[in-house]
C-alpha positions as a LaTeX table, in Angstrom:
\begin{tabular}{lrrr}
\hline
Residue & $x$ (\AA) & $y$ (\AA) & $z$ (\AA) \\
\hline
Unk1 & 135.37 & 80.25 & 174.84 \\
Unk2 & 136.09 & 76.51 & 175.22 \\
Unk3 & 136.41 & 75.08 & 178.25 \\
Unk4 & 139.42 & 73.32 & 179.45 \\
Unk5 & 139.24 & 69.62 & 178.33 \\
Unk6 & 137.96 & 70.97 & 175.23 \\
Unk7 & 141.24 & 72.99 & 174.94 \\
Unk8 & 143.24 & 70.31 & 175.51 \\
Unk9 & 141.72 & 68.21 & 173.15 \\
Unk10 & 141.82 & 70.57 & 170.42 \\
Unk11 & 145.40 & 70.96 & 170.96 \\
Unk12 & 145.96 & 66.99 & 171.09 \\
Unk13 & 143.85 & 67.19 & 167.65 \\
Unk14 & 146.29 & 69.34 & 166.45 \\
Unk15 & 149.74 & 67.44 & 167.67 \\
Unk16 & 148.81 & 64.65 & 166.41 \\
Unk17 & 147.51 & 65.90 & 162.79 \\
Unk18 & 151.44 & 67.34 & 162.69 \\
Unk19 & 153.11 & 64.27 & 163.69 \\
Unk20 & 151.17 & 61.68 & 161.24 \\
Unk21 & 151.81 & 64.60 & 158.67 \\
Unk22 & 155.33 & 64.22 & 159.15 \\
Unk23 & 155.53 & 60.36 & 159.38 \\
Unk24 & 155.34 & 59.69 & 155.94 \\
Unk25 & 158.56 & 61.46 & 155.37 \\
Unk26 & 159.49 & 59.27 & 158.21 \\
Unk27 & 158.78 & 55.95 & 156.73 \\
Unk28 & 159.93 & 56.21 & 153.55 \\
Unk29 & 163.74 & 57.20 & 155.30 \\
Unk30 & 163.70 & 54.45 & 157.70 \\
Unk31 & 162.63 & 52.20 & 154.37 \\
Unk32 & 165.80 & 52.87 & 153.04 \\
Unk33 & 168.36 & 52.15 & 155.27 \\
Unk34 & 169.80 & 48.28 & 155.73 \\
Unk35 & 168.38 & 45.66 & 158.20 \\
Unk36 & 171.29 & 46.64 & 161.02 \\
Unk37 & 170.91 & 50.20 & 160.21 \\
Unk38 & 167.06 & 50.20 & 160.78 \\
Unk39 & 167.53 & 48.01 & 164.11 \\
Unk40 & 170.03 & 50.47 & 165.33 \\
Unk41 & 167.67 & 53.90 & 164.21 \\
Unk42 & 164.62 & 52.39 & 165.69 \\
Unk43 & 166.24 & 51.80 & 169.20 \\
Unk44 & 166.76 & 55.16 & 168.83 \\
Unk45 & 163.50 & 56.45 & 167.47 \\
Unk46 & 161.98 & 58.71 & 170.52 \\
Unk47 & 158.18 & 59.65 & 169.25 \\
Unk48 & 157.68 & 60.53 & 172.80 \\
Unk49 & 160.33 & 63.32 & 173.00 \\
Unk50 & 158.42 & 64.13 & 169.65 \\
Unk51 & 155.50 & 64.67 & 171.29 \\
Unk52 & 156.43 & 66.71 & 173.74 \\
Unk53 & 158.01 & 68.92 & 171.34 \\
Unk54 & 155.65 & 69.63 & 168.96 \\
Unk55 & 152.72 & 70.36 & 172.18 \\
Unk56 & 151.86 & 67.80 & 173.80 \\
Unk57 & 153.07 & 68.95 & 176.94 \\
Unk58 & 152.22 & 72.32 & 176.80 \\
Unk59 & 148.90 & 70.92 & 176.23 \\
Unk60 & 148.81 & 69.13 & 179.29 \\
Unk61 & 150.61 & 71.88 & 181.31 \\
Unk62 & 147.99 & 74.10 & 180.15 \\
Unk63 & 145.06 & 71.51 & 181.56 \\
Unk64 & 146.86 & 71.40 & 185.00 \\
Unk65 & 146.96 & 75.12 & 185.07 \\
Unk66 & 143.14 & 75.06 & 185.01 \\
Unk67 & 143.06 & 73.18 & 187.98 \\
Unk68 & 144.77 & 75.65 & 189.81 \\
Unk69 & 142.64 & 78.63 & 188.20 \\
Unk70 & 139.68 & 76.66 & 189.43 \\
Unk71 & 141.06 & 75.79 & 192.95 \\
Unk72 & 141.63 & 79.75 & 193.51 \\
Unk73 & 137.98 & 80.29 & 192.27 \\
Unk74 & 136.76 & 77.96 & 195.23 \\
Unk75 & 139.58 & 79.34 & 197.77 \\
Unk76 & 138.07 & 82.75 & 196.84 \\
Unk77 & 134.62 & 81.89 & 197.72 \\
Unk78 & 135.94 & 80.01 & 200.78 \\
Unk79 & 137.53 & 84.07 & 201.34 \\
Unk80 & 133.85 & 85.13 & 201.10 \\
Unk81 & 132.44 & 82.92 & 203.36 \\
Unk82 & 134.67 & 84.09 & 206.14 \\
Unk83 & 137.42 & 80.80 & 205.61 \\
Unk84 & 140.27 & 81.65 & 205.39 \\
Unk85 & 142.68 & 79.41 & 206.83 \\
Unk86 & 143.35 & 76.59 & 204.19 \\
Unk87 & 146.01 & 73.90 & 205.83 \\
Unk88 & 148.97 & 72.78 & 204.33 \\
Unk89 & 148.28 & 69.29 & 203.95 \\
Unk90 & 145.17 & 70.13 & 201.98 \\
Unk91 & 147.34 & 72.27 & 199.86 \\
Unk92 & 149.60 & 69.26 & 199.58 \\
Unk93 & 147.26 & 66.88 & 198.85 \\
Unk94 & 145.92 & 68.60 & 195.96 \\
Unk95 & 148.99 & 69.47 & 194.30 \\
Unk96 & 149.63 & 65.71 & 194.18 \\
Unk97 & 146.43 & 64.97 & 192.83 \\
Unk98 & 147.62 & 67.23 & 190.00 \\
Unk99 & 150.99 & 65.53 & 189.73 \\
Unk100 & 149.30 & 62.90 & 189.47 \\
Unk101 & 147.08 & 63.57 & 186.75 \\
Unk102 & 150.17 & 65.12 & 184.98 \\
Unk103 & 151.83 & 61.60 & 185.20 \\
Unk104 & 148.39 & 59.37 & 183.80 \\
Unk105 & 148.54 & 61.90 & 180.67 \\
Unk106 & 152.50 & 62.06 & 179.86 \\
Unk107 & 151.58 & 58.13 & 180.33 \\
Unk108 & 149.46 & 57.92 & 177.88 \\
Unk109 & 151.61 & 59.87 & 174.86 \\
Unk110 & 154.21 & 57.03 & 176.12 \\
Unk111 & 151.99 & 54.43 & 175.27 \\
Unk112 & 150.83 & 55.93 & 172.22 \\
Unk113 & 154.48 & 56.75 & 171.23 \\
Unk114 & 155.74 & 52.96 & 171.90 \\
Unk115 & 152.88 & 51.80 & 170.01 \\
Unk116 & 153.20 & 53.45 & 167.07 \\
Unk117 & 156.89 & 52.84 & 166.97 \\
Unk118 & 155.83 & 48.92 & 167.13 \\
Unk119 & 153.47 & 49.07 & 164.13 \\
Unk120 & 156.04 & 51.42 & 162.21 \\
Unk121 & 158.86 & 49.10 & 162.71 \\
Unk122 & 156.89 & 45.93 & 161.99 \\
Unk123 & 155.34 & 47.41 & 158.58 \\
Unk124 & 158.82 & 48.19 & 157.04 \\
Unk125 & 160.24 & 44.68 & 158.08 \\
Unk126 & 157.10 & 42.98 & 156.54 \\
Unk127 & 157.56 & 44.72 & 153.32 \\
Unk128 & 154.33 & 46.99 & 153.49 \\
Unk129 & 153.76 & 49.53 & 151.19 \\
Unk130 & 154.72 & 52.91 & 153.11 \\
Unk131 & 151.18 & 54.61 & 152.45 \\
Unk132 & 149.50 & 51.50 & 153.52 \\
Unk133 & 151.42 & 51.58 & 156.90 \\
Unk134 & 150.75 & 55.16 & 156.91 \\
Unk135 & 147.28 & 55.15 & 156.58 \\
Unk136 & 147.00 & 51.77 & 158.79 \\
Unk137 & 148.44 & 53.80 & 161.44 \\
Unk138 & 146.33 & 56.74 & 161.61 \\
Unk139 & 142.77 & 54.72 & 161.59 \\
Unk140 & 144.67 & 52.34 & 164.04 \\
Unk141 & 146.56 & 54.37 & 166.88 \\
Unk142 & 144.91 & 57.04 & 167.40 \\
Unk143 & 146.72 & 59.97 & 169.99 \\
Unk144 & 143.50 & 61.99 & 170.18 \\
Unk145 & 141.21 & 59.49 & 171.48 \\
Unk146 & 137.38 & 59.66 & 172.87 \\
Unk147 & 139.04 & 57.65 & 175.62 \\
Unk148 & 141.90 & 59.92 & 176.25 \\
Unk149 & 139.16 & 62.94 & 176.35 \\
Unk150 & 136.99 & 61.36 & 178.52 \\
Unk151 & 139.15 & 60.48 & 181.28 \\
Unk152 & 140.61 & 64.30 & 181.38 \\
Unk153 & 137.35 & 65.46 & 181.67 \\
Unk154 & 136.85 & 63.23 & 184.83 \\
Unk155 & 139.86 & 63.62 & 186.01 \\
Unk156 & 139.13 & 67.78 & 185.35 \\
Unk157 & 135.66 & 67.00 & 187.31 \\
Unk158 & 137.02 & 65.10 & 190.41 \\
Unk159 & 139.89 & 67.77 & 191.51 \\
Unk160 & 137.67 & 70.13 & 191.22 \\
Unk161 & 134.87 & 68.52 & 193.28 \\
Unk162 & 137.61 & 67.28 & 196.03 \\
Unk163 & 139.30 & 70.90 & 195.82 \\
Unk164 & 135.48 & 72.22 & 196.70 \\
Unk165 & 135.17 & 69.34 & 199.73 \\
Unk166 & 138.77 & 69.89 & 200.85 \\
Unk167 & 138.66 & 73.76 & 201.25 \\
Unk168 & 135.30 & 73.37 & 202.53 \\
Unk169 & 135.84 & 70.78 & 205.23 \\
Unk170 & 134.00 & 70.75 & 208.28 \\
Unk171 & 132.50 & 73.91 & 207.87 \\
Unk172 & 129.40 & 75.05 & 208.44 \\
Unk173 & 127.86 & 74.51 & 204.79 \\
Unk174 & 125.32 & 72.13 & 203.20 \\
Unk175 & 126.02 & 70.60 & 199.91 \\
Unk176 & 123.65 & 70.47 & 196.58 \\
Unk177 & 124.20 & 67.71 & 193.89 \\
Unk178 & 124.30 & 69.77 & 190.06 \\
Unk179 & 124.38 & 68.19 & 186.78 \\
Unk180 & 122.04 & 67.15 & 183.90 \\
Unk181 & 118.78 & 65.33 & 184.89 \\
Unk182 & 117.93 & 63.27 & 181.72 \\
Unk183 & 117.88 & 60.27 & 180.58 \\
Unk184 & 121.07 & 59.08 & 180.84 \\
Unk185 & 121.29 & 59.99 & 184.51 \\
Unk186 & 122.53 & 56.74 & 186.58 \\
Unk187 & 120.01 & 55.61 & 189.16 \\
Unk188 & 123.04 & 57.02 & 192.08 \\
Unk189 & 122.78 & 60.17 & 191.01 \\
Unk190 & 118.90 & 60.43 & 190.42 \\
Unk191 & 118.48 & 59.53 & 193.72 \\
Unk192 & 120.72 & 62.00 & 195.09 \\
Unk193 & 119.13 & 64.70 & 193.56 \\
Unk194 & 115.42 & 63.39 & 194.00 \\
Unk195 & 116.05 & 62.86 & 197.64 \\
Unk196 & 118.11 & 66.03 & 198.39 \\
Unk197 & 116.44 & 68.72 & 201.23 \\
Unk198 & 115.52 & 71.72 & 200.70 \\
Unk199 & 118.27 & 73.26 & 202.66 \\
Unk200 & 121.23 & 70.62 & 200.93 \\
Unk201 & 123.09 & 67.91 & 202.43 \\
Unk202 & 125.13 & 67.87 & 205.05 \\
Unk203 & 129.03 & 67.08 & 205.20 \\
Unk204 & 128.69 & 63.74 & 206.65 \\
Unk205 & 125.38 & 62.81 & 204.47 \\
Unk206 & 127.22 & 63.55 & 201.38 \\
Unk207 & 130.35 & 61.57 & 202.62 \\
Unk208 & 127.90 & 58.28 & 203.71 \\
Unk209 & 125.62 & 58.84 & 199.97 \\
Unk210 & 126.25 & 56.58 & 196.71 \\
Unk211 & 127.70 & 59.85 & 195.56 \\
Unk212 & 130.53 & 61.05 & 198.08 \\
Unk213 & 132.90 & 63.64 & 197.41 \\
Unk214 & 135.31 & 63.37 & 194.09 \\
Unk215 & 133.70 & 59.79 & 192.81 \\
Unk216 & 130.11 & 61.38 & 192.56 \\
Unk217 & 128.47 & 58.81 & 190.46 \\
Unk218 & 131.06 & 56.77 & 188.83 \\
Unk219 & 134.00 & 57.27 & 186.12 \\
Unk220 & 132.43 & 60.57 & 183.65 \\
Unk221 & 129.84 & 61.22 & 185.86 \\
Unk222 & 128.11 & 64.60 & 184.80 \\
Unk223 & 127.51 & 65.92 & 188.01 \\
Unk224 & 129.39 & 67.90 & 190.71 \\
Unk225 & 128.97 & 68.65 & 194.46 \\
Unk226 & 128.29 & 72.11 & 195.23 \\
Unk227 & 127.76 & 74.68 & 198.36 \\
Unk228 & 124.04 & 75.06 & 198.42 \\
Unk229 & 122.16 & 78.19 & 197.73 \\
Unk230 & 118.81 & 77.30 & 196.88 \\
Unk231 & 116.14 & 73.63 & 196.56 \\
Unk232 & 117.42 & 72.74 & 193.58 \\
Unk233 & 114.19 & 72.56 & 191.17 \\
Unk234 & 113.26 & 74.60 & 188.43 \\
Unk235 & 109.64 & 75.69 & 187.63 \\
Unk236 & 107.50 & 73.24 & 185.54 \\
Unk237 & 106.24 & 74.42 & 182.07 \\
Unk238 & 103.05 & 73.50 & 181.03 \\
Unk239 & 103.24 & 70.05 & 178.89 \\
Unk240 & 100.23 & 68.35 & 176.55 \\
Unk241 & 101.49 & 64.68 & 176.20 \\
Unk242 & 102.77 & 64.53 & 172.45 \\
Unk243 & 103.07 & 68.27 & 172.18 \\
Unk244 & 106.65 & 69.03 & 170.74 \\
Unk245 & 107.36 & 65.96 & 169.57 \\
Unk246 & 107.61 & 64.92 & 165.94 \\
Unk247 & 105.09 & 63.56 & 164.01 \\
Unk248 & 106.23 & 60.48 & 164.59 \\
Unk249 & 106.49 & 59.81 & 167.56 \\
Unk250 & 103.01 & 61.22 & 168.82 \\
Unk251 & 101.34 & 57.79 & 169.25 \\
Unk252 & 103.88 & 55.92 & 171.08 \\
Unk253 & 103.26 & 53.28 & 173.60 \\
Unk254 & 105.42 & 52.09 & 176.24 \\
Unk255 & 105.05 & 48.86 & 175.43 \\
Unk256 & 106.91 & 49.53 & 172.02 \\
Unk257 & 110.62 & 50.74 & 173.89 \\
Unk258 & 112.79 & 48.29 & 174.87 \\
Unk259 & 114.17 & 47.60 & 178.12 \\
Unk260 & 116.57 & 49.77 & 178.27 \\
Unk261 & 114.40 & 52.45 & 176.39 \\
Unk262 & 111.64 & 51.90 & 179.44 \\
Unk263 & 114.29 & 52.39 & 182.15 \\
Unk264 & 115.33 & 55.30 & 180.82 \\
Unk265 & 111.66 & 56.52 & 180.10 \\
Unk266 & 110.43 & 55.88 & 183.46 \\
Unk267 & 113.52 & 58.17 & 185.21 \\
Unk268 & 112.75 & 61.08 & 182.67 \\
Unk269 & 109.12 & 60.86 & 183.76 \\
Unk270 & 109.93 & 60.49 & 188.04 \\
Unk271 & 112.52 & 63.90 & 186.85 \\
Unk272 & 109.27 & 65.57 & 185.08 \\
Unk273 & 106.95 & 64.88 & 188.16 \\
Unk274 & 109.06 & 65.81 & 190.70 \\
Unk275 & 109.33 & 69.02 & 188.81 \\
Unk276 & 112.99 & 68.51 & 188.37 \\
Unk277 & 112.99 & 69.00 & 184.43 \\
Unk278 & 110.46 & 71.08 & 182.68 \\
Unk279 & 108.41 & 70.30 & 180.35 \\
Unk280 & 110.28 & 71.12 & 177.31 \\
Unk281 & 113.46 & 68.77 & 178.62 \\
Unk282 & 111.21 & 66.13 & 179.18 \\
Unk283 & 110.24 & 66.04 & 175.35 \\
Unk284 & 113.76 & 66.51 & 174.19 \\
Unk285 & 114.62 & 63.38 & 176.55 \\
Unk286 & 111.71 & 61.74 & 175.15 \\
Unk287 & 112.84 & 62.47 & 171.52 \\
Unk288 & 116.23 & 60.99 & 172.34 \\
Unk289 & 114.93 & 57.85 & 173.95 \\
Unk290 & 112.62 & 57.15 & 170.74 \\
Unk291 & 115.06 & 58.13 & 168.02 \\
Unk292 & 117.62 & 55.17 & 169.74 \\
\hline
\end{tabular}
C-alpha cells in the first residue's frame, strides 16, 4: 500500500496527464478566435479552478488527512503511556501547521496554473504551431514535479515529528534519532545517531542538538525523532573486504574516489565500525559510492 506522499503524487501524475490531454483541444479553440476575442477569453481562462476540479484538491485534502491519521497514531500511544491530557494550544498549533501546508500546495497549482496560461497565451500570439506549444508545454511546466514531491514529503515528515514532540512535551521520555545510515547521511545527522546513549536523548538534548525537533537535519532529511525503546544498533554480519561486491570493484583503492566519493566512504565505514550498519549495507553503500 503506498504511503501518503506517494499517493498524492500518483494522483498529481494523474491530474495533470488529464489536463495536458485536454489542452490540445484547448489550443486549437483559443487559435481561432480574433485578437480582442482571445484577450478577453484568456482573462478569463481559470486553469486553477481546473485543477481543482479534475483532483487536485482532493489530492491534497487527502495528504492533510494523513496528518491527522498520523497525529491520532501518536495521541494513541501518548493514551498508552498514561498522557492523556493534550492542551488546546497544541491542538491549535498543529492544525495550523496543516493549514498551512494546505495553503504552500493550493500555492503551487496557482503558480503552475498562471504559468501555463503565460506560455499558452504567448504561443498562439507568436504564431506557434499548436502541437509545438503543446508539446513545449508539457516538457516545460511540469505540475507533477520532483520538487513539488519532495517538499510534501518534508513537509509530511516535519508535522509528524513536531506532532510526536508536541504531544510528548515535557514528559518523562527519552528520544532516539531513526532513519537510513548510508552514505548519503549528512554529517548532523551521523553524529546524532553515532553519539546517541544507550537509554536516548533527553527533551532538552534533542532541543539544544544540530537536529532539534521538526527541522531534524535540514529540508528532506530522512530521519525522524522517536520515543526510545531500545540502543539503536543492529547486530554486525560478518564482512570479508571485497566480498559481495562486483567483480569490478574488488581491487579498489581509496585513493581512486574522489572527494566527495571519500567523504562519503569514510562515513559508511565510521557507520560499519560502530556497528550501526551491517555488513551487507555497508557493501551496498560501497557499490553505490563506486558506481557514481
Amino acid at each position: 500500500m503506498p504511503n501518503p506522499v506517494e499517493r498524492f503524487s500518483s494522483q498529481i501524475g494523474m491530474v495533470e496527464a488529464s489536463l495536458y490531454a485536454d489542452l490540445n483541444k484547448i489550443a486549437n479553440q483559443l487559435n481561432q478566435l480574433s485578437d480582442t476575442e482571445l484577450i478577453n477569453i484568456i482573462r478569463e481562462v481559470n486553469f486553477f479552478q481546473d485543477l481543482l476540479d479534475r483532483g487536485y484538491a482532493d489530492a491534497v485534502n487527502g495528504l492533510i488527512d494523513s496528518y491527522g491519521d498520523n497525529l491520532s497514531k501518536i495521541v494513541k500511544e501518548a493514551r498508552k503511556r498514561g498522557i492523556r491530557d493534550i492542551g488546546g494550544a497544541t491542538v491549535n498549533q498543529l492544525e495550523l501547521l496543516q493549514e498551512l501546508d494546505t495553503r504552500a500546495l493550493l500555492g503551487n497549482a496557482n503558480l503552475f496554473s498562471e504559468r501555463l496560461t503565460n506560455e499558452l497565451f504567448s504561443g498562439i500570439v507568436s504564431g506557434e504551431n499548436i502541437g509545438s506549444i503543446i508539446k513545449r508545454l508539457s516538457e516545460t511546466v511540469p505540475l507533477a514535479t520532483h520538487q513539488l514531491n519532495v517538499a510534501a514529503y518534508d513537509s509530511f515528515r516535519q508535522f509528524d515529528d513536531l506532532s510526536r514532540y508536541k504531544v510528548f512535551e515535557g514528559a518523562d521520555v527519552t528520544w532516539t534519532y531513526i532513519g537510513p545510515m548510508d552514505e548519503l547521511t549528512r554529517d548532523a545527522c551521523a553524529d546524532t545517531i553515532l553519539n546517541e546513549p544507550s537509554t536516548g536523548y533527553t527533551e532538552s538534548e534533542v532541543k539544544g542538538s544540530k537536529t532539534p525537533f521538526g527541522e531534524r537535519g535540514g529540508f528532506n532529511c530522512r530521519h525522524s525523532w522517536m520515543i526510545h525503546e531500545s540502543p539503536n544498533k543492529v547486530e554486525e554480519t560478518v564482512f570479508t573486504p571485497g566480498k559481495g561486491l562486483p567483480k569490478k570493484y574488488k581491487n579498489f583503492k581509496t585513493t581512486d574516489l574522489d572527494k566527495t566519493q571519500l567523504k562519503q566512504y569514510g562515513r559508511l565505514s565510521k557507520f560499519r565500525s560502530t556497528k550501526r550498519i551491517t555488513g551487507q549495507q555497508f557493501t551496498d553503500g560501497l557499490i553505490r559510492i563506486l558506481n557514481k
